[in-house]
N, CA and C atoms as a LAMMPS dump frame, in Angstrom:
ITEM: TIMESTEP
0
ITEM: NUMBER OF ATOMS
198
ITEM: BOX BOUNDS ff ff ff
-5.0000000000000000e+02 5.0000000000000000e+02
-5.0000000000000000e+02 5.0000000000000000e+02
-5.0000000000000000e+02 5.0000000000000000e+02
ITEM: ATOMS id mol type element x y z
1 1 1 N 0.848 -1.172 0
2 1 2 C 0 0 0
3 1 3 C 0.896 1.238 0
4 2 1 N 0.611 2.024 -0.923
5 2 2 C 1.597 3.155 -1.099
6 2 3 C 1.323 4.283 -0.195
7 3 1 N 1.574 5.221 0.629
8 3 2 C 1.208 6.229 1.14
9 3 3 C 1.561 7.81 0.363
10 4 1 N 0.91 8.492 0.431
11 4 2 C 0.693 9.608 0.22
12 4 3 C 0.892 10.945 0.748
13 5 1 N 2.055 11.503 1.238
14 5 2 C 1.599 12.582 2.258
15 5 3 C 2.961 12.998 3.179
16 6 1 N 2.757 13.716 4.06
17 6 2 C 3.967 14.063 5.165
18 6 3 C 3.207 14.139 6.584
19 7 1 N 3.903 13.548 7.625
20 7 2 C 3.595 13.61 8.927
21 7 3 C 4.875 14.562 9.723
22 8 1 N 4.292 15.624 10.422
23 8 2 C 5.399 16.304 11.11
24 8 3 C 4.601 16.377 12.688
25 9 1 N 5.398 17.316 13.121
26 9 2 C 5.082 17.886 14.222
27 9 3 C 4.15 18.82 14.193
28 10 1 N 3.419 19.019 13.382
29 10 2 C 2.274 20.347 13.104
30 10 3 C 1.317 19.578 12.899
31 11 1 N 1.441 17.919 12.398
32 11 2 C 0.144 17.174 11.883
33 11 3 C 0.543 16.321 10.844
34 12 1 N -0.636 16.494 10.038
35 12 2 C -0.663 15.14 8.878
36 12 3 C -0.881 15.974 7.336
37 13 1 N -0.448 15.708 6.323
38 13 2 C -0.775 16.18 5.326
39 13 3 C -0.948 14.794 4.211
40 14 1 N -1.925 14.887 3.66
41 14 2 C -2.723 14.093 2.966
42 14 3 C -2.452 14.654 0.952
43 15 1 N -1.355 13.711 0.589
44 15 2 C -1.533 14.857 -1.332
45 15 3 C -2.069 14.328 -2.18
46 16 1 N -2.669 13.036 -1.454
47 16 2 C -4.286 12.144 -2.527
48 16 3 C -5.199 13.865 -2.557
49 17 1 N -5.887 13.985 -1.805
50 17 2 C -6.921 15.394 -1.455
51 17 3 C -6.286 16.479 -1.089
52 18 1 N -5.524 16.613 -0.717
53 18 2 C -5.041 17.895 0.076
54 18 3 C -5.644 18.58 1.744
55 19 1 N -6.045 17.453 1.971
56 19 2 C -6.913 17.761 3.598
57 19 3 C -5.267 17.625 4.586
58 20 1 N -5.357 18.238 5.726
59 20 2 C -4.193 18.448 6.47
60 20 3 C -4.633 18.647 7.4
61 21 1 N -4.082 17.67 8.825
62 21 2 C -5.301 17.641 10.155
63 21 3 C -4.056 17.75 11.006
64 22 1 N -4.529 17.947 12.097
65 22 2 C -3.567 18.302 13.34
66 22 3 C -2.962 17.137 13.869
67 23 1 N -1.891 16.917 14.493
68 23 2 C -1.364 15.697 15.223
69 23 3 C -1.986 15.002 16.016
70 24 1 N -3.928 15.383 16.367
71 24 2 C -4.247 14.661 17.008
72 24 3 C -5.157 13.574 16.088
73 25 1 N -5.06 14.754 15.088
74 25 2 C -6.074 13.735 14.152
75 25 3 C -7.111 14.647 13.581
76 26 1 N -7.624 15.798 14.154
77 26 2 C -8.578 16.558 13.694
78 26 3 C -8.27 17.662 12.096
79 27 1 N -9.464 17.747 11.847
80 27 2 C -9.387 18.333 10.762
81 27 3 C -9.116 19.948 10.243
82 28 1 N -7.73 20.607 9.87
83 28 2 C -7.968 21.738 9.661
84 28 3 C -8.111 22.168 8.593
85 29 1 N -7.678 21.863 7.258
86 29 2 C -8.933 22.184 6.21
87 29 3 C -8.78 20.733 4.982
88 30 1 N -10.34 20.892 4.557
89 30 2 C -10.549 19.84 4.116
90 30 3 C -10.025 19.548 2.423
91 31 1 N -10.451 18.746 1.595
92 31 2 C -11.94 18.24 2.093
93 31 3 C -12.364 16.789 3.074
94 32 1 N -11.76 16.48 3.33
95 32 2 C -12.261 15.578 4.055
96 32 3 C -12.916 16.266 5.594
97 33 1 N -13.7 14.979 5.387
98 33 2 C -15.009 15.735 6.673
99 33 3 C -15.033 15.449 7.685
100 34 1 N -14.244 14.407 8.035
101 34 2 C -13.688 13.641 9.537
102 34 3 C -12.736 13.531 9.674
103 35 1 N -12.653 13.749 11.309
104 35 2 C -11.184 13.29 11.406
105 35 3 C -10.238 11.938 11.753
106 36 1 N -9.305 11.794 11.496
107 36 2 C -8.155 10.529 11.491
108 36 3 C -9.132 9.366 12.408
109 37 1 N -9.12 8.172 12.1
110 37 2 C -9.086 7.468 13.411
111 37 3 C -8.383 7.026 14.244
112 38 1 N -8.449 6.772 15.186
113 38 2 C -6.956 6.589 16.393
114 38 3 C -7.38 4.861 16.606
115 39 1 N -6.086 4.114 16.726
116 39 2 C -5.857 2.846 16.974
117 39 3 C -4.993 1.963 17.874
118 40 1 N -5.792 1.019 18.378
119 40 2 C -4.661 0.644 19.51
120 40 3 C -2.782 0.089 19.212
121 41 1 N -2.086 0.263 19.995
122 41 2 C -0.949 0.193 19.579
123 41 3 C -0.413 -0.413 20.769
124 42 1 N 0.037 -1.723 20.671
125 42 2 C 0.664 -2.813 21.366
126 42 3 C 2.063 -2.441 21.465
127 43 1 N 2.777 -2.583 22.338
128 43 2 C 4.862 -2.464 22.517
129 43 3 C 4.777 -3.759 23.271
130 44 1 N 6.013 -4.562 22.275
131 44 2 C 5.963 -5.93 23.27
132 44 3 C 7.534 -5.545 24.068
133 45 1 N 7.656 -6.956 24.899
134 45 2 C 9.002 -6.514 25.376
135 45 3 C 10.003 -6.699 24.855
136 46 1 N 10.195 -6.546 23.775
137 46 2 C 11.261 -6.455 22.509
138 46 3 C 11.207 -4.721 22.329
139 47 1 N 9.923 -4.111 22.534
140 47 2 C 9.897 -2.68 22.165
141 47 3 C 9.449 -2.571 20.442
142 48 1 N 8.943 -3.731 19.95
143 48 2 C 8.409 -3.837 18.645
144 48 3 C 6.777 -2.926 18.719
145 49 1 N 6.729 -2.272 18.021
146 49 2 C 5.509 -2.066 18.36
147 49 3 C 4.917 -2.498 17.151
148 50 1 N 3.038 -2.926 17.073
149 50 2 C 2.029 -3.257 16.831
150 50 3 C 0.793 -1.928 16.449
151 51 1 N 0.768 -1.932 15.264
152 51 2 C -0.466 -0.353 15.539
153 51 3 C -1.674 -1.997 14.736
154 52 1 N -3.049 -1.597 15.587
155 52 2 C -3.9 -2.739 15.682
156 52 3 C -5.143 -1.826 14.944
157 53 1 N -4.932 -1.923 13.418
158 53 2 C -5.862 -1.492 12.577
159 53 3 C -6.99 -1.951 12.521
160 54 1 N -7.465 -2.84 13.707
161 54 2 C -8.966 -3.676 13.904
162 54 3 C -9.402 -3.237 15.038
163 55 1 N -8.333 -2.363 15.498
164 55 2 C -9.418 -1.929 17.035
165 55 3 C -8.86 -0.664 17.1
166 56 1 N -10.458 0.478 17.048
167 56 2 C -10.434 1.632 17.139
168 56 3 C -10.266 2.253 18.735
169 57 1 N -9.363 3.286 19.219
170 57 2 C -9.437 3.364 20.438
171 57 3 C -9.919 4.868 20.212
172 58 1 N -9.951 5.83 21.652
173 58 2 C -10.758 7.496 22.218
174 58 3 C -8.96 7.803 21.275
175 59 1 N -9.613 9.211 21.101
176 59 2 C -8.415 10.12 20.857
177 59 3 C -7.492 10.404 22.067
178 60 1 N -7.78 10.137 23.026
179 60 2 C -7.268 10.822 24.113
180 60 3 C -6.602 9.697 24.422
181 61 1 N -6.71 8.153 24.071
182 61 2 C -5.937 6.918 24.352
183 61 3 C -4.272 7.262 24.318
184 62 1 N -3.653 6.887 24.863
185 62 2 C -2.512 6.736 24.508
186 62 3 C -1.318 5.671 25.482
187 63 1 N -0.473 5.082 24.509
188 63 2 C 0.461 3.875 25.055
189 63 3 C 1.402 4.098 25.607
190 64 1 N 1.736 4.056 26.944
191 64 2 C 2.643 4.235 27.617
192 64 3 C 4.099 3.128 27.318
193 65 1 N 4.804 4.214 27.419
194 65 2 C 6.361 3.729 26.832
195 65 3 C 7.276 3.658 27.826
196 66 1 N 7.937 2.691 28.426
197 66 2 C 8.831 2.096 29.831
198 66 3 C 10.098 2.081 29.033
């Protein structure tokens, strides 16, 4: 699957559409009409991490890193 786009510290930029959303995921201009979905993300004890594209988690989720 090819990706499209740049991820920084300001957010996400999308150059399929040109929509560009904030690092949390939300939308600052479109066209797209929603924002990002957020997903759970497994770290085993190898420190491999897992992003779990079958389970949607809150925006506010986040994986603590030891």
């Amino acid at each position: 699957m090819a990706i499209h786009g740049s991820v920084d510290q300001s957010g996400v930029f999308c150059s399929c559409h040109g929509s560009r959303f904030t690092a949390n995921g939300d939308v600052q201009t479109g066209p797209a009409p929603d924002p990002l979905a957020h997903f759970q993300v497994d770290i085993d004890a190898t420190g491999e991490m897992t992003i779990r594209g079958d389970i949607e988690v809150s925006e506010n989720t986040r994986t603590p890193v030891t």
